[in-house]
mmCIF file of the N, C-alpha and C atoms, coordinates in Angstrom:
data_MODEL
# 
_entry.id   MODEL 
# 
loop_
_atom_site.group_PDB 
_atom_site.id 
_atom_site.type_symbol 
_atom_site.label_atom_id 
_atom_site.label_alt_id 
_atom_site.label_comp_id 
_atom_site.label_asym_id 
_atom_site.label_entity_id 
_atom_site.label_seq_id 
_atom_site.pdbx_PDB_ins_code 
_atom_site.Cartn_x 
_atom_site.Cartn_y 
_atom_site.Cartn_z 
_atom_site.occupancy 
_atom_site.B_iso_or_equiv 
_atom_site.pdbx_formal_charge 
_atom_site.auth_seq_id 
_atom_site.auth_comp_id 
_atom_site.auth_asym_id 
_atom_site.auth_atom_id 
_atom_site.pdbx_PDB_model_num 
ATOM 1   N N  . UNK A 1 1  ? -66.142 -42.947 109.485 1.00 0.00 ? 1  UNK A N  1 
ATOM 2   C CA . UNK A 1 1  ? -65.805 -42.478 110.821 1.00 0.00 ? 1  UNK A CA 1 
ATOM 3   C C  . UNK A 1 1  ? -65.613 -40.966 110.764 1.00 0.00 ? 1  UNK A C  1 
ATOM 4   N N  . UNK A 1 2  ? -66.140 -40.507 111.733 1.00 0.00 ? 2  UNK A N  1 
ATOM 5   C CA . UNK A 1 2  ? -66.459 -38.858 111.995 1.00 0.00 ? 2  UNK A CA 1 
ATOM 6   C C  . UNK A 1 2  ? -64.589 -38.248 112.053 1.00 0.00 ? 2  UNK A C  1 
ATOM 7   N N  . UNK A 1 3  ? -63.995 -37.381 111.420 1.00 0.00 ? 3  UNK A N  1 
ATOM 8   C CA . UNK A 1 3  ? -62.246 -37.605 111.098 1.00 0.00 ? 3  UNK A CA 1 
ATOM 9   C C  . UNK A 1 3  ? -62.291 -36.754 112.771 1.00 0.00 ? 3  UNK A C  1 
ATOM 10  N N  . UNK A 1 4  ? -63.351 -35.555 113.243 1.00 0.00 ? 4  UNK A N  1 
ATOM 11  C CA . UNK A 1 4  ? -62.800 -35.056 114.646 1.00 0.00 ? 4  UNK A CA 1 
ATOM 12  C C  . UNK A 1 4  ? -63.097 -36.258 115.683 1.00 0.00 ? 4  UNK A C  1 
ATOM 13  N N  . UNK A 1 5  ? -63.620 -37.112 115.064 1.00 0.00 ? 5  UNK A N  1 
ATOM 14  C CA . UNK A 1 5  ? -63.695 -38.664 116.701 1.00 0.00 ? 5  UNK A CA 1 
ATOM 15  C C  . UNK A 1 5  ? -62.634 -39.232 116.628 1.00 0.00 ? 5  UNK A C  1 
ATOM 16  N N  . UNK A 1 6  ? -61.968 -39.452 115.520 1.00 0.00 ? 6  UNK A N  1 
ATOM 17  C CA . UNK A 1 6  ? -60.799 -40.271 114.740 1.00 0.00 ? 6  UNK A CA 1 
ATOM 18  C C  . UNK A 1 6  ? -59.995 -39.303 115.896 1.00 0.00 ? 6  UNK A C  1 
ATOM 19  N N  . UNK A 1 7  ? -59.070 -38.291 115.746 1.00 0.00 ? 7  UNK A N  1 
ATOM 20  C CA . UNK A 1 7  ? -58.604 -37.356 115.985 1.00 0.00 ? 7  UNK A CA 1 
ATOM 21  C C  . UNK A 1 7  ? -58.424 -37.954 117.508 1.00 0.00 ? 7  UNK A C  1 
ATOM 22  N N  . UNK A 1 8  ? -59.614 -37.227 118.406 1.00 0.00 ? 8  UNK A N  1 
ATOM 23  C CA . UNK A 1 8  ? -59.644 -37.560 119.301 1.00 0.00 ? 8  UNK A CA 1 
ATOM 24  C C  . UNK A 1 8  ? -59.646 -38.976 120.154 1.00 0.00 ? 8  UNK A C  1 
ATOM 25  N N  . UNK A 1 9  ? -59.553 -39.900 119.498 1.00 0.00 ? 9  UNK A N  1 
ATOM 26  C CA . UNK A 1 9  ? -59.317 -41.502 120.057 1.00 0.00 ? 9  UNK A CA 1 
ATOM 27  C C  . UNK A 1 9  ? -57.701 -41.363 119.932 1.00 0.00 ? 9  UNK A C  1 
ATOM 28  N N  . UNK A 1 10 ? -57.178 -40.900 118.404 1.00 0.00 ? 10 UNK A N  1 
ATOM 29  C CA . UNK A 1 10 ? -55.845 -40.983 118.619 1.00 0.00 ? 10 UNK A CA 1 
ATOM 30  C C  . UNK A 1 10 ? -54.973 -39.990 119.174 1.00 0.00 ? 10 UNK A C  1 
ATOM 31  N N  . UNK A 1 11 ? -55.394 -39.297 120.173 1.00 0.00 ? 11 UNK A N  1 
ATOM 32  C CA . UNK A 1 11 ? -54.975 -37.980 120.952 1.00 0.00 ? 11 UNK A CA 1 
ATOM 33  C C  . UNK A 1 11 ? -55.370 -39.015 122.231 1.00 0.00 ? 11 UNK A C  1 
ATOM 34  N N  . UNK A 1 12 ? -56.457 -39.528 122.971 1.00 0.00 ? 12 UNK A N  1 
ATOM 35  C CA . UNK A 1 12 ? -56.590 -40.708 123.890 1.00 0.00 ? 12 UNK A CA 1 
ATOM 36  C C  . UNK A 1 12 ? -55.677 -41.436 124.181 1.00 0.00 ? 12 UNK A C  1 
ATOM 37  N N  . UNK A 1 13 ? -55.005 -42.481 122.648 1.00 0.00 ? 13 UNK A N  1 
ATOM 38  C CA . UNK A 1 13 ? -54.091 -43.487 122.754 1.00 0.00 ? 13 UNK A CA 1 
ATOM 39  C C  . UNK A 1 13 ? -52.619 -42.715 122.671 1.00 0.00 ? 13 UNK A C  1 
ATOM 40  N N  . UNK A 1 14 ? -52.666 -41.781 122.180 1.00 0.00 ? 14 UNK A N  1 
ATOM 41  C CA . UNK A 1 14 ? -51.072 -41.561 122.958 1.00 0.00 ? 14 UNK A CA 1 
ATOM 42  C C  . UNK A 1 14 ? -50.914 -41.064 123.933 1.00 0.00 ? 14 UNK A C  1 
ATOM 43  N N  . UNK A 1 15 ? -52.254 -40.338 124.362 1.00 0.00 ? 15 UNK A N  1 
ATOM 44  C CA . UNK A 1 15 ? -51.559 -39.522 126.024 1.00 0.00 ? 15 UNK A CA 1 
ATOM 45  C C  . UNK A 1 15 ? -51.963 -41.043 126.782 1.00 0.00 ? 15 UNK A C  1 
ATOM 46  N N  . UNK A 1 16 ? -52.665 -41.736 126.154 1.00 0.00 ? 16 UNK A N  1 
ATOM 47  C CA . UNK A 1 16 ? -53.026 -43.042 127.571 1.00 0.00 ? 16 UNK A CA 1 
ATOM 48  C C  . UNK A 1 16 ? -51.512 -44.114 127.907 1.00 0.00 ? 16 UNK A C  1 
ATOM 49  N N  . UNK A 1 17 ? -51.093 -44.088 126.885 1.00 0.00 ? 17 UNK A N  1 
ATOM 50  C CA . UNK A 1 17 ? -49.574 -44.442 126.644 1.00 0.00 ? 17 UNK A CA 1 
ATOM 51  C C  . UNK A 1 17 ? -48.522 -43.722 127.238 1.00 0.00 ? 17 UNK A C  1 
ATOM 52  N N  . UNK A 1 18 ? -48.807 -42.925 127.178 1.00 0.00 ? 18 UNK A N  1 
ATOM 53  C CA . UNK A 1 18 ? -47.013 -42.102 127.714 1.00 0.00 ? 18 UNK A CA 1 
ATOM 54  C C  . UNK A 1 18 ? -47.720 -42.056 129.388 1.00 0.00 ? 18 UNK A C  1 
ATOM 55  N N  . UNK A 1 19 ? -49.250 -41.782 129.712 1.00 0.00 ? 19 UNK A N  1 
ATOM 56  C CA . UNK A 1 19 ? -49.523 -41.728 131.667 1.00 0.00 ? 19 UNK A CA 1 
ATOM 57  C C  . UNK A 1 19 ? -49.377 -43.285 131.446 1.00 0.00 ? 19 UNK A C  1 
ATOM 58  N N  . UNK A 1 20 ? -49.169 -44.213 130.846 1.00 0.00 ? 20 UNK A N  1 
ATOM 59  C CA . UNK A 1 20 ? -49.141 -45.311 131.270 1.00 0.00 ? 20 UNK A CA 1 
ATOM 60  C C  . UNK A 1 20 ? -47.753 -46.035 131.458 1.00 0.00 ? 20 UNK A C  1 
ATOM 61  N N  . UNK A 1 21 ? -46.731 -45.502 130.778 1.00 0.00 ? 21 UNK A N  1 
ATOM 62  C CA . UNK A 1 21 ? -45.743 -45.300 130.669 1.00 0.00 ? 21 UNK A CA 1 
ATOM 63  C C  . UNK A 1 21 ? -44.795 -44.783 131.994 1.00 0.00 ? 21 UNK A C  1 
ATOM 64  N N  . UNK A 1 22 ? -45.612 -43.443 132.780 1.00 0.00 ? 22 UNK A N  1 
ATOM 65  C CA . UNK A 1 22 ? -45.285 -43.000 133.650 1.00 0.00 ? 22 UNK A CA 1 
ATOM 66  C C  . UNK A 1 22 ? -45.738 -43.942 134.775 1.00 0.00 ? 22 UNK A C  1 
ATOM 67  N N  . UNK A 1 23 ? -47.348 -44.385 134.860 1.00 0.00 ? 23 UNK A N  1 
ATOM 68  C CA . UNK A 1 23 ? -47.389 -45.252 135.866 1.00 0.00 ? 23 UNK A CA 1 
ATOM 69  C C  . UNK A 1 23 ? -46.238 -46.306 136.020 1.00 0.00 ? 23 UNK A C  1 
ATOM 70  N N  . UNK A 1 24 ? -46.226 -47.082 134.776 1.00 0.00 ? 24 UNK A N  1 
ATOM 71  C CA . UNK A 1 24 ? -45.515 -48.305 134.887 1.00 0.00 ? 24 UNK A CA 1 
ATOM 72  C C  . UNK A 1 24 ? -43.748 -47.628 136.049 1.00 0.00 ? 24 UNK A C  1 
ATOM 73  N N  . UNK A 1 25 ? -43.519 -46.789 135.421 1.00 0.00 ? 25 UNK A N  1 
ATOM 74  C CA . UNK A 1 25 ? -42.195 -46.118 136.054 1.00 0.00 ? 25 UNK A CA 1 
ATOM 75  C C  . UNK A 1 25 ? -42.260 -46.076 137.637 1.00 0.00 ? 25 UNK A C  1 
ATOM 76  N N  . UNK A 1 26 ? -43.537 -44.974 137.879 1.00 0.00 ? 26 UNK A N  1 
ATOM 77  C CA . UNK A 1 26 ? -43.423 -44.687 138.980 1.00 0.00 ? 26 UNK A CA 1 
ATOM 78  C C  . UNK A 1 26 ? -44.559 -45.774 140.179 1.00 0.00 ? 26 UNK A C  1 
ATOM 79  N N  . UNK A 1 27 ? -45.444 -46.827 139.791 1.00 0.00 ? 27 UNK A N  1 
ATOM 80  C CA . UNK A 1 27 ? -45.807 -47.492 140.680 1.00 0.00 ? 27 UNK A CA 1 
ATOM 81  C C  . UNK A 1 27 ? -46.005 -48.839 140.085 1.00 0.00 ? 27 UNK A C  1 
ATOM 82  N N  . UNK A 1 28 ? -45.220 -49.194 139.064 1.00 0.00 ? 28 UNK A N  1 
ATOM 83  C CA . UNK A 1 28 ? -45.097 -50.308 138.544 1.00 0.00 ? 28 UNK A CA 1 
ATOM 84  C C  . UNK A 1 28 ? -46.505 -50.803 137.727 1.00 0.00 ? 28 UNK A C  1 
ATOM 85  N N  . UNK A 1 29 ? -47.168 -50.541 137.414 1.00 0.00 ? 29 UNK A N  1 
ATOM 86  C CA . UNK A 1 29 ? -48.253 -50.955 136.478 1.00 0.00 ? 29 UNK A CA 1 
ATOM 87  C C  . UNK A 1 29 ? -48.147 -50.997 135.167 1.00 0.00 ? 29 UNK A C  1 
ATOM 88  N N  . UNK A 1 30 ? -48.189 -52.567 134.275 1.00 0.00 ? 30 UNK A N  1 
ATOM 89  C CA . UNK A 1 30 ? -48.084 -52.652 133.405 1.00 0.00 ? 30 UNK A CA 1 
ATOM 90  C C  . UNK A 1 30 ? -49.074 -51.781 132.409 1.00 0.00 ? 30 UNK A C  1 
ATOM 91  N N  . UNK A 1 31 ? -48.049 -51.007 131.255 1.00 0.00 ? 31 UNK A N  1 
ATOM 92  C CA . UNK A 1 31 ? -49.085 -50.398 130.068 1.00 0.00 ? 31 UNK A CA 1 
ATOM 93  C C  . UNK A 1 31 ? -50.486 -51.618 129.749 1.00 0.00 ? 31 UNK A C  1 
ATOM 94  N N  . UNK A 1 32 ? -50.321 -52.446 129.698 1.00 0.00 ? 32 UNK A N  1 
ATOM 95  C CA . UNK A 1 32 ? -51.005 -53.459 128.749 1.00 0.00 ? 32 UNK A CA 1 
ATOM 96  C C  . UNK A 1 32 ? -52.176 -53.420 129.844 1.00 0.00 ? 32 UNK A C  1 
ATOM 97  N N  . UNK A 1 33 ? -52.543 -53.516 131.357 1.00 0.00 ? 33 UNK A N  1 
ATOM 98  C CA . UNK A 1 33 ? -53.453 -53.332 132.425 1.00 0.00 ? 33 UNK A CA 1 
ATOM 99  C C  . UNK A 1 33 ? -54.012 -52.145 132.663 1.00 0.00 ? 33 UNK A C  1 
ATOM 100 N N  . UNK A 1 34 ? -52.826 -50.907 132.670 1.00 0.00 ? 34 UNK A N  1 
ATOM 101 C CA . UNK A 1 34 ? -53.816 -49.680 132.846 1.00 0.00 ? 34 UNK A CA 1 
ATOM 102 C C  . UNK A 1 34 ? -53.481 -49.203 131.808 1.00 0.00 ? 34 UNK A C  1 
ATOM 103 N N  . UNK A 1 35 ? -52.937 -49.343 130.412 1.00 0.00 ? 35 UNK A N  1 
ATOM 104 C CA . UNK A 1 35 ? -53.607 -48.211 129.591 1.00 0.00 ? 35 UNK A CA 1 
ATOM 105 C C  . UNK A 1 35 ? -55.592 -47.961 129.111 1.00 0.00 ? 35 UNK A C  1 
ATOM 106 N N  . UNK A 1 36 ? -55.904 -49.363 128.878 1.00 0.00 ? 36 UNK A N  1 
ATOM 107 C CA . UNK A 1 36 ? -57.425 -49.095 128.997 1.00 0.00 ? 36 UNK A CA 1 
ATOM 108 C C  . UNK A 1 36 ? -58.196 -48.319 129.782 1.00 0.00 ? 36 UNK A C  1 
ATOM 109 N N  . UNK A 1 37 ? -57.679 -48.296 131.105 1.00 0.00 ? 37 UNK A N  1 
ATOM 110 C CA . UNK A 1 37 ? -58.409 -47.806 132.791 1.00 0.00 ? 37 UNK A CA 1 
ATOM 111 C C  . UNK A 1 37 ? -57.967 -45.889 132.011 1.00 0.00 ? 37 UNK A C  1 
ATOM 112 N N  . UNK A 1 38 ? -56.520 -46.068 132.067 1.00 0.00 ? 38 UNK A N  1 
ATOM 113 C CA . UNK A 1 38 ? -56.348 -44.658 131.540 1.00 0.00 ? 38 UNK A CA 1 
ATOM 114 C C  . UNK A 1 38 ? -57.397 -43.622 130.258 1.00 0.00 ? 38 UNK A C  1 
ATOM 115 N N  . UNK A 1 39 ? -57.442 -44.674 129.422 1.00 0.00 ? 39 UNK A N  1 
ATOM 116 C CA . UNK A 1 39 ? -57.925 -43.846 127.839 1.00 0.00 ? 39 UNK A CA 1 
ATOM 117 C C  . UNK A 1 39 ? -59.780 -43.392 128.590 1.00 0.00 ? 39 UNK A C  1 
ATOM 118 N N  . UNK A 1 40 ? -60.185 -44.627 129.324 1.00 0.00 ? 40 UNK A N  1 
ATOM 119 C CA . UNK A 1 40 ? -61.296 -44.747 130.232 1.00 0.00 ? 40 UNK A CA 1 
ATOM 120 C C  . UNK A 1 40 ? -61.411 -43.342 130.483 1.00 0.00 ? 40 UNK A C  1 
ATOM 121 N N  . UNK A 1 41 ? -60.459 -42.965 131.417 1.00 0.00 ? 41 UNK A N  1 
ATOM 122 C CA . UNK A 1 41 ? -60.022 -41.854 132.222 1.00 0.00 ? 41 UNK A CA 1 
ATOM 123 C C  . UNK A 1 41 ? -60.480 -40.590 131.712 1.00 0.00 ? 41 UNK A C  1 
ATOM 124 N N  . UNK A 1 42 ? -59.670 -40.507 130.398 1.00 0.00 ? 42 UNK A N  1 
ATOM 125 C CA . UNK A 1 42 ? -59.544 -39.323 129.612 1.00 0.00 ? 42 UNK A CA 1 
ATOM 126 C C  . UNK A 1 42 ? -60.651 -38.976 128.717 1.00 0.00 ? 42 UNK A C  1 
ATOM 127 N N  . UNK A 1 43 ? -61.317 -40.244 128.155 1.00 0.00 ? 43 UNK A N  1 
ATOM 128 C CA . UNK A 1 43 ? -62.855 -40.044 127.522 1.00 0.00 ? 43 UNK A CA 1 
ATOM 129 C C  . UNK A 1 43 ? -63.569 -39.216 128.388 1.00 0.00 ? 43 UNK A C  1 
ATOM 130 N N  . UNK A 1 44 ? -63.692 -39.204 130.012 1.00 0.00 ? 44 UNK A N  1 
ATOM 131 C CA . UNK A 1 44 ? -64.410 -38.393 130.279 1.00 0.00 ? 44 UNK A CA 1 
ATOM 132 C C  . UNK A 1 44 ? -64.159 -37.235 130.565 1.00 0.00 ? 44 UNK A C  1 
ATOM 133 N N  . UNK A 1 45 ? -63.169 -36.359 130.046 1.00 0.00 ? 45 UNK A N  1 
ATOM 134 C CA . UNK A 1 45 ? -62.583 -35.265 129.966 1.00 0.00 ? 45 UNK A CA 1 
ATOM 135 C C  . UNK A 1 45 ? -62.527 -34.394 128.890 1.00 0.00 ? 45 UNK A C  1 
ATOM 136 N N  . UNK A 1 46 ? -63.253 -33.094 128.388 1.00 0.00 ? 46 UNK A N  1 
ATOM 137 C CA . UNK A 1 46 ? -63.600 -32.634 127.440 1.00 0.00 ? 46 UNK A CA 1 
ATOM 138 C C  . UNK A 1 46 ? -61.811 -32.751 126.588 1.00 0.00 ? 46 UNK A C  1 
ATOM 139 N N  . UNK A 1 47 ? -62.685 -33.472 125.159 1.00 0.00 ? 47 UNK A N  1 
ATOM 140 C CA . UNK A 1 47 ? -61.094 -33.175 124.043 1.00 0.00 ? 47 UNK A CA 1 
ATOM 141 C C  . UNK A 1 47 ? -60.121 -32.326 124.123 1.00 0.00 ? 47 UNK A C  1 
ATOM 142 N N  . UNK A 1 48 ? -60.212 -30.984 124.497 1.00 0.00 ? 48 UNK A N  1 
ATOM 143 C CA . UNK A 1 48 ? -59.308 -29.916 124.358 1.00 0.00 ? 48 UNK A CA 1 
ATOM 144 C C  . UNK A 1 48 ? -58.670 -30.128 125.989 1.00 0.00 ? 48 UNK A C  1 
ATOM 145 N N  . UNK A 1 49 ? -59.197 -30.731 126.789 1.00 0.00 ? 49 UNK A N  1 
ATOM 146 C CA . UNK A 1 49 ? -58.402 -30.909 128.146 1.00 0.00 ? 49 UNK A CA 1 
ATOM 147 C C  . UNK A 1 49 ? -57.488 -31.744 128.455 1.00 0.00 ? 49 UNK A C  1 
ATOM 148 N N  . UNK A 1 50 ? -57.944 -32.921 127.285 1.00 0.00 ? 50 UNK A N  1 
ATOM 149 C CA . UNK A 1 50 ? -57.079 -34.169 128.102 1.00 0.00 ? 50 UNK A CA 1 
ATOM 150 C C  . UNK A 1 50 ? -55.565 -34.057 127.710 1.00 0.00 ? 50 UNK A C  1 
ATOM 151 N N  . UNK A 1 51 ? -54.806 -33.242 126.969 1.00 0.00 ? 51 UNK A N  1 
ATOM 152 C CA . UNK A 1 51 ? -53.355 -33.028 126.749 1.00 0.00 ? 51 UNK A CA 1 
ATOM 153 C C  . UNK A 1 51 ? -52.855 -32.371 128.054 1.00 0.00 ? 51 UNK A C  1 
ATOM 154 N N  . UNK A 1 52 ? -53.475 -31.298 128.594 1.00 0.00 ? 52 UNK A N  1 
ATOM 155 C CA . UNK A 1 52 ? -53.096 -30.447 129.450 1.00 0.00 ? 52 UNK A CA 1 
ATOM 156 C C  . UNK A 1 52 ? -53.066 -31.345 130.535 1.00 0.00 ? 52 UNK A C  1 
ATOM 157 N N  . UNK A 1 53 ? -54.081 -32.022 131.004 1.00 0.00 ? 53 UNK A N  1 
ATOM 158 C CA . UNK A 1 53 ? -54.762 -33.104 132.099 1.00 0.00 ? 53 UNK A CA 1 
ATOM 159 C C  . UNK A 1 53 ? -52.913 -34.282 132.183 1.00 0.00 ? 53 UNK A C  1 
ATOM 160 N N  . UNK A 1 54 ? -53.098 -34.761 131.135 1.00 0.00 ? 54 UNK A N  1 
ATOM 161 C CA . UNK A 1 54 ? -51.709 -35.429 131.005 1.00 0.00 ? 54 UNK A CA 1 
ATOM 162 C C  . UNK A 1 54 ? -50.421 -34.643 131.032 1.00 0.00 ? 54 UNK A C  1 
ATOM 163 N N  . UNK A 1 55 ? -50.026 -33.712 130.656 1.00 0.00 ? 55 UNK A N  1 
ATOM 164 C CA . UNK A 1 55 ? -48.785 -32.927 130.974 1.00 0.00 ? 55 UNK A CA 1 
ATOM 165 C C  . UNK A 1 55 ? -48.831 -32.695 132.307 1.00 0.00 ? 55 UNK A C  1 
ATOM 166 N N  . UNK A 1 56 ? -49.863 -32.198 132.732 1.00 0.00 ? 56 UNK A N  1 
ATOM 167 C CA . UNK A 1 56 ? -49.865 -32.026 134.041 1.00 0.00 ? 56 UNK A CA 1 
ATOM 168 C C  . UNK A 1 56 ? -49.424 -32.679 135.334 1.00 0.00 ? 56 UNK A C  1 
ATOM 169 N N  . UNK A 1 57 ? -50.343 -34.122 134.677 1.00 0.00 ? 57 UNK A N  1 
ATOM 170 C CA . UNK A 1 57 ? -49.781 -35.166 135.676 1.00 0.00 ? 57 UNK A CA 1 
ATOM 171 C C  . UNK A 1 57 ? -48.485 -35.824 135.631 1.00 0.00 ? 57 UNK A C  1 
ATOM 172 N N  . UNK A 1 58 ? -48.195 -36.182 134.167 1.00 0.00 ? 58 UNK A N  1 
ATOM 173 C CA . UNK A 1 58 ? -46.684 -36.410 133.942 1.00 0.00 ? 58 UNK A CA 1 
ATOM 174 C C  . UNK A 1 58 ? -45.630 -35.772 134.928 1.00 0.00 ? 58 UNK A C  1 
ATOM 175 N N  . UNK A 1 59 ? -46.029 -34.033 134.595 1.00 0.00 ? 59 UNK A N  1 
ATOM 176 C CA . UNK A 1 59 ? -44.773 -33.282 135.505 1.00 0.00 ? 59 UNK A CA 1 
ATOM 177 C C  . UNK A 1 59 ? -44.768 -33.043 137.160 1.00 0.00 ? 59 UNK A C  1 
ATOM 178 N N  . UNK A 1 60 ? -46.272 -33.609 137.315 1.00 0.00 ? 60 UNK A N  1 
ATOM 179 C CA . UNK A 1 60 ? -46.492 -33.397 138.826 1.00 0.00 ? 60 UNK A CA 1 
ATOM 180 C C  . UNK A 1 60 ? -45.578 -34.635 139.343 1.00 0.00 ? 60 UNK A C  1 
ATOM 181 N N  . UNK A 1 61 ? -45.466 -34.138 141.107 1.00 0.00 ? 61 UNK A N  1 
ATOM 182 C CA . UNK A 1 61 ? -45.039 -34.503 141.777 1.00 0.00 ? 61 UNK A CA 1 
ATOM 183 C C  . UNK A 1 61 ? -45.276 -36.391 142.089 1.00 0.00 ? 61 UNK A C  1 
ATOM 184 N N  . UNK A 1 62 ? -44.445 -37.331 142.244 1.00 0.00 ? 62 UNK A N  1 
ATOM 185 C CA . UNK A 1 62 ? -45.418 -38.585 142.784 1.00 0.00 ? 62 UNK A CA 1 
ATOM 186 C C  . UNK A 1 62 ? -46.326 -38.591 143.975 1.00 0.00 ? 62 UNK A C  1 
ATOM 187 N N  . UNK A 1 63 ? -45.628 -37.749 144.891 1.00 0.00 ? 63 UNK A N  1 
ATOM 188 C CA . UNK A 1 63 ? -46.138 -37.694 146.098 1.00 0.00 ? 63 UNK A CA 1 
ATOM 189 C C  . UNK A 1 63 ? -47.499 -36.719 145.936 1.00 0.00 ? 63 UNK A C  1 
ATOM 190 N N  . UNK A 1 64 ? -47.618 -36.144 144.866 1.00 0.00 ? 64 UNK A N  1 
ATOM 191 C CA . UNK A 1 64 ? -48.396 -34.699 144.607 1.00 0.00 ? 64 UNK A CA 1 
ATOM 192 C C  . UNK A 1 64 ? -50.187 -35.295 145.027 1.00 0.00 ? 64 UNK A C  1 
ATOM 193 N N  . UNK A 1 65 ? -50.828 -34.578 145.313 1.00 0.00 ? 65 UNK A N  1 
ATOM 194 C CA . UNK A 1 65 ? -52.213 -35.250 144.925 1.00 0.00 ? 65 UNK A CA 1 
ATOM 195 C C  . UNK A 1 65 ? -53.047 -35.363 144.297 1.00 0.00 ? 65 UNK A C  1 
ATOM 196 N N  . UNK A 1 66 ? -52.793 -34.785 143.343 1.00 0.00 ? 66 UNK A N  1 
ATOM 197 C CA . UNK A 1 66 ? -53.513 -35.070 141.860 1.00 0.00 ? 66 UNK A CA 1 
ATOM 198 C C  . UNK A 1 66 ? -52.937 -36.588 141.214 1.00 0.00 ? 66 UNK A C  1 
ATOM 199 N N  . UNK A 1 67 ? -51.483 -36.999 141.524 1.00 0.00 ? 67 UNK A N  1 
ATOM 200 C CA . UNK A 1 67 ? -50.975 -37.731 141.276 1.00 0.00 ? 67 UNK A CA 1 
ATOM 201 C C  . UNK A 1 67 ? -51.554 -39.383 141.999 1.00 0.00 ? 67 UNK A C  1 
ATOM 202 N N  . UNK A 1 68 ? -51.480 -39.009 143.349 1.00 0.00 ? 68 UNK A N  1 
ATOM 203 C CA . UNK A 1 68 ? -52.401 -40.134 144.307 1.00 0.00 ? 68 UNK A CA 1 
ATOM 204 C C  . UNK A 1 68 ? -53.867 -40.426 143.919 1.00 0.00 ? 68 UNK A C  1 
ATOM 205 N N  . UNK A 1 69 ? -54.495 -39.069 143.331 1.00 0.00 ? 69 UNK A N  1 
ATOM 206 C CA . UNK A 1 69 ? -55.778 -39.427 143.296 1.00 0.00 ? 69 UNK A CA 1 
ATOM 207 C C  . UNK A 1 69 ? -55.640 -40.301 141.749 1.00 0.00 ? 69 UNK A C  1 
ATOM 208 N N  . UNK A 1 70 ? -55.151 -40.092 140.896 1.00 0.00 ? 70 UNK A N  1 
ATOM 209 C CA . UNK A 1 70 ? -54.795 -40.861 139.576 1.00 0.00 ? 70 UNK A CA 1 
ATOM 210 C C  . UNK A 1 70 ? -54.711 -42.276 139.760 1.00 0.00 ? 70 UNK A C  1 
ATOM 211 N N  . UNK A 1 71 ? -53.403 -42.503 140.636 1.00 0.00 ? 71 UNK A N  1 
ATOM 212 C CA . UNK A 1 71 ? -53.371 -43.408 140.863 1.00 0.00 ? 71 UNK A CA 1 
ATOM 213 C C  . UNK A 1 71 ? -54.346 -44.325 141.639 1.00 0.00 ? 71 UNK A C  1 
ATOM 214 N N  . UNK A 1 72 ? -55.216 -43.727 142.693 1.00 0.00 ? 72 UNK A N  1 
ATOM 215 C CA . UNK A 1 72 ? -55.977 -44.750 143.081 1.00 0.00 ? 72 UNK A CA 1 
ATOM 216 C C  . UNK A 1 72 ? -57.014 -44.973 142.329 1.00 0.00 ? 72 UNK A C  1 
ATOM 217 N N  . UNK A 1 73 ? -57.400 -44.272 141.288 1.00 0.00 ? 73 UNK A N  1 
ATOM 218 C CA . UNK A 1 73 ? -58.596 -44.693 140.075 1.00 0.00 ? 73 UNK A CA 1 
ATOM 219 C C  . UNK A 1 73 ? -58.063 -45.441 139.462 1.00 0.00 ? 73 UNK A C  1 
ATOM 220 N N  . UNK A 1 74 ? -56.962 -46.264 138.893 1.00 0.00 ? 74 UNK A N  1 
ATOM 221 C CA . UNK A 1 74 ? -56.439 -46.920 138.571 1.00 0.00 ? 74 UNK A CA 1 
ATOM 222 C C  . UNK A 1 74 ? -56.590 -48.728 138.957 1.00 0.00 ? 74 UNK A C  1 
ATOM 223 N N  . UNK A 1 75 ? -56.583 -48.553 140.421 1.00 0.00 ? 75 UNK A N  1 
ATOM 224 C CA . UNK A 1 75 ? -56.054 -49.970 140.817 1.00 0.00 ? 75 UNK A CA 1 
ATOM 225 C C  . UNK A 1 75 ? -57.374 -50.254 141.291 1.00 0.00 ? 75 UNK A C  1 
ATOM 226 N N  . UNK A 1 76 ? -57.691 -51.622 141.460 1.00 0.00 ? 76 UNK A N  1 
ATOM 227 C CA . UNK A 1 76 ? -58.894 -52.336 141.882 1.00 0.00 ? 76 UNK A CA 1 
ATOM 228 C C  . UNK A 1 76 ? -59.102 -52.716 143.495 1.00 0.00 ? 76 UNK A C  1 
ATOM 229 N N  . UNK A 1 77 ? -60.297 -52.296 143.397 1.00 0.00 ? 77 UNK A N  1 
ATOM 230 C CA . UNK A 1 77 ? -60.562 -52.503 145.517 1.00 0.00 ? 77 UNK A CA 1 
ATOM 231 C C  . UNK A 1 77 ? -61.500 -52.841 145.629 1.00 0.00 ? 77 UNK A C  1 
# 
């Protein structure tokens, strides 16, 4: 296994964990349902972004809209 893919899957699974963490908090969604949808999320976000991408949203607002738009990629319609 390539050690910078390694790297980056396990930079994925913890920021997909702690926004999943936050979902579960702030709109009730179990880690175990959206952390996949999340890591999903962040694969398509160049490596060096997706920490910032997650701090970001962590500290944003619930009501914020970066926060809404998160959340509605999340849930199924």
């Amino acid at each position: 296994m390539n050690m910078r893919w390694a790297a980056d899957a396990a930079m994925e699974t913890i920021d997909g964990r702690e926004l999943a963490s936050v979902a579960r908090d702030r709109i009730g969604l179990k880690p175990a349902l959206s952390t996949p949808k999340i890591e999903a999320l962040l694969r398509a976000l160049p490596a060096e972004e997706r920490r910032v991408f997650c701090r970001d949203l962590v500290a944003s607002d619930p009501d914020a809209r970066a926060w809404r738009t998160f959340t509605e990629s999340l849930l199924v319609h």
